[in-house]
C-alpha positions, 0 to 999 in steps of 0.5 A, spaced: 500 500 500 505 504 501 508 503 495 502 506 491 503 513 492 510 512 487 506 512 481 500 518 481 499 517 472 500 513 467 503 514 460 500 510 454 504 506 449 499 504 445 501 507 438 509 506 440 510 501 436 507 506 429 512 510 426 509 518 427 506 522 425 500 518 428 495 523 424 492 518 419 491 514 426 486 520 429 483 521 422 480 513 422 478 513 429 475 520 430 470 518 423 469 511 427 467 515 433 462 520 430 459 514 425 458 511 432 455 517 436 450 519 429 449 512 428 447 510 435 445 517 436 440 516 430 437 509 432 436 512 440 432 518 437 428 514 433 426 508 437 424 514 442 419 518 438 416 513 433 411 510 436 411 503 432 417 502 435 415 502 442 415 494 442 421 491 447 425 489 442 427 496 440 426 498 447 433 494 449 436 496 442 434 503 445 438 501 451 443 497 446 445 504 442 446 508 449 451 503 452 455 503 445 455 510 445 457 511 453 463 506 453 466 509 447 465 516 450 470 513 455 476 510 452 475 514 444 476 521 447 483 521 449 484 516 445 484 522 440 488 526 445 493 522 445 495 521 437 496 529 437 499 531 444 506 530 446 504 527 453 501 521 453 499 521 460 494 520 465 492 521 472 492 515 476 485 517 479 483 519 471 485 512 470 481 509 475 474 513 474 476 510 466 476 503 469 470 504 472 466 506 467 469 502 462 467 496 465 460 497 467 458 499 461 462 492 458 458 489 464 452 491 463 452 490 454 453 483 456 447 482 460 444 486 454 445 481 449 443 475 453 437 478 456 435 481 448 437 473 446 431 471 450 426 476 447 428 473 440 427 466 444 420 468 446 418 472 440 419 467 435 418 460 440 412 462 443 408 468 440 402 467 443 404 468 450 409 475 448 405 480 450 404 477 456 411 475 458 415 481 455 411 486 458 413 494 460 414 492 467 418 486 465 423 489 461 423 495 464 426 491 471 430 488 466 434 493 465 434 496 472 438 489 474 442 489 468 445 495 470 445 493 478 450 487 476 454 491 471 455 498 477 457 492 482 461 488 478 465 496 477 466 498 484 469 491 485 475 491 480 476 499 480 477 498 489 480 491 488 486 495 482 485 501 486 489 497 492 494 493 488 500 497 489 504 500 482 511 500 483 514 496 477 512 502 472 508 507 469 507 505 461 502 502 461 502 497 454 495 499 450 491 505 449 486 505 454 486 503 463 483 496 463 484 491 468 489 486 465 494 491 464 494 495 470 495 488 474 501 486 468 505 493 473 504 491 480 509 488 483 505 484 488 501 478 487 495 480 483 493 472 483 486 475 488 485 479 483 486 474 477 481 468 480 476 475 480 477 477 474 476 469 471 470 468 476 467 475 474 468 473 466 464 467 468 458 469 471 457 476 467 460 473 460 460 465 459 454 464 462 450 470 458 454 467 452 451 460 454 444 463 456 445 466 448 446 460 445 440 455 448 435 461 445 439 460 439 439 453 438 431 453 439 430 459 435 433 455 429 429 449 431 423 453 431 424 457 425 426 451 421 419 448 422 416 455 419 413 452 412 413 459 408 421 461 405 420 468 406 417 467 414 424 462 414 429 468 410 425 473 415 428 470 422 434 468 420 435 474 418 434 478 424 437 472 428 444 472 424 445 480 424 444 479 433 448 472 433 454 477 428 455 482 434 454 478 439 460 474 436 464 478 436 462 483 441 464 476 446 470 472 443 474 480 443 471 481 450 472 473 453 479 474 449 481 481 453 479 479 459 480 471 461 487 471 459 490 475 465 496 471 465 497 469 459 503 471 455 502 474 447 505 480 444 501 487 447 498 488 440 493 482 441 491 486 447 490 493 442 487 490 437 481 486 441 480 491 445 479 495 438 475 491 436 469 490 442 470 498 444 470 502 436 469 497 431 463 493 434 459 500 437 460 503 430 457 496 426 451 496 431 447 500 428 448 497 421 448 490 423 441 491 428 437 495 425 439 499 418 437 492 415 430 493 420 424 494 414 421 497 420 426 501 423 429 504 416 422 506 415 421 509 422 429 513 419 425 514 413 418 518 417 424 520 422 427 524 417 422 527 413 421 534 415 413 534 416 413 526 419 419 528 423 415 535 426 408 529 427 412 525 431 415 531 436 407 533 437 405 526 439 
């Protein structure tokens, strides 16, 4: 504990490996960050106003497109900073409060993708009785306890990092504070925190993922007795743009944060976490619900101005 105090920030290394200037680097993230925050922006505006998609499924999209702007907004902002300052620097307390919404937000998309799984799985396998089981109260107490585990599941990493003493070094190999490679510059034993960090992924990631998959497998099962082709094309389509995200929202997410100990080049860590925190956010709104005939039709009333203005006067 004493020797915490030693190291009051830390310094990014993340783009080290790249020849400067970092410019086309900054470029290509800063058009990724403001596709996310428009494309997201424009799906949470949407769902929100037009009526027809007050159903639960584009109530948790809504949800969805939320999160994916809030963890972006974490890490993305001084990632830009970085690629154009000359110090690459963070207070420890700065990076402790990036910890910890970075991780919430993760945890809580997690929760998400599973819980919007389930209400595919009862659209899809038990029509007749989904109004009844996916009501408004439901999905609303859903939510809150998505984000309970999520916020809990944060304050238990940020205190249990925030008491590992860093003495080792300040430079932190990647572009952002998470838990792995904060814990790779402790100079005690991380292990307490390591048996956390798996038992964690665990619960928050594996078993939503297992949770994911059992909905799929009766999912696929019920849409392959579906007699009509075009009532087949239509589940599976919207079955496989959700399956498409969650893949790889989860293999970079369990890839990132089940390997604490392992032993591979700093720039897998880089580009997992590239992955799930820019790329996967900014796809969402494409892969989800652009190729929605209700949703482009929703963007389409959205953006005509007579619609639009009805649709602020409701």
């Amino acid at each position: 504990m004493g020797n915490q105090t030693e190291i009051r920030e830390f310094v990014f290394l993340g783009f080290s490996n790249f020849p400067e200037p970092h410019s086309l680097f900054f470029i290509l993230f800063l058009t990724m960050y403001v596709t996310t925050l428009f494309g997201n922006g424009l799906i949470l505006a949407t769902t929100f106003l037009d009526s027809s998609l007050h159903t639960p499924m584009y109530y948790f999209i809504r949800h969805l497109s939320f999160l994916d702007m809030c963890y972006t907004s974490v890490t993305l902002p001084h990632v830009l900073k970085n690629l154009l300052a000359e110090s690459k620097a963070i207070s420890f307390e700065g990076c402790l409060a990036q910890l910890y919404f970075l991780v919430a937000f993760v945890g809580v998309e997690c929760l998400l993708l599973a819980v919007m799984a389930y209400d595919r799985y009862v659209a899809i396998c038990r029509p007749l009785t989904y109004t009844l089981l996916m009501n408004q109260t439901l999905c609303a107490q859903l939510v809150v306890a998505l984000w309970v585990c999520g916020l809990l599941n944060s304050v238990l990493h940020t205190v249990m990092t925030s008491l590992v003493p860093f003495c080792a070094s300040h430079e932190l190999d990647h572009l952002f504070c998470d838990v792995p490679q904060l814990l790779k510059l402790s100079c005690a034993d991380t292990f307490p925190n390591q048996i956390t960090l798996v038992v964690v992924t665990m619960l928050l990631g594996a078993s939503p993922f297992f949770c994911i998959v059992v909905s799929y497998v009766h999912i696929v099962m019920a849409v392959l007795r579906i007699r009509t082709s075009q009532g087949r094309r239509k589940a599976f389509s919207t079955c496989a743009s959700h399956l498409t995200v969650v893949t790889l929202f989860y293999t970079t997410c369990m890839f990132n944060y089940n390997r604490p100990s392992s032993k591979h080049p700093a720039y897998i860590d880089t580009l997992a976490s590239v992955l799930y925190n820019v790329v996967t956010p900014m796809l969402n709104p494409i892969i989800y619900c652009l190729r929605n005939k209700e949703m482009k039709e929703a963007l389409k009333r959205a953006l005509s101005p007579k619609k639009s203005l009805s649709l602020w006067l409701q």
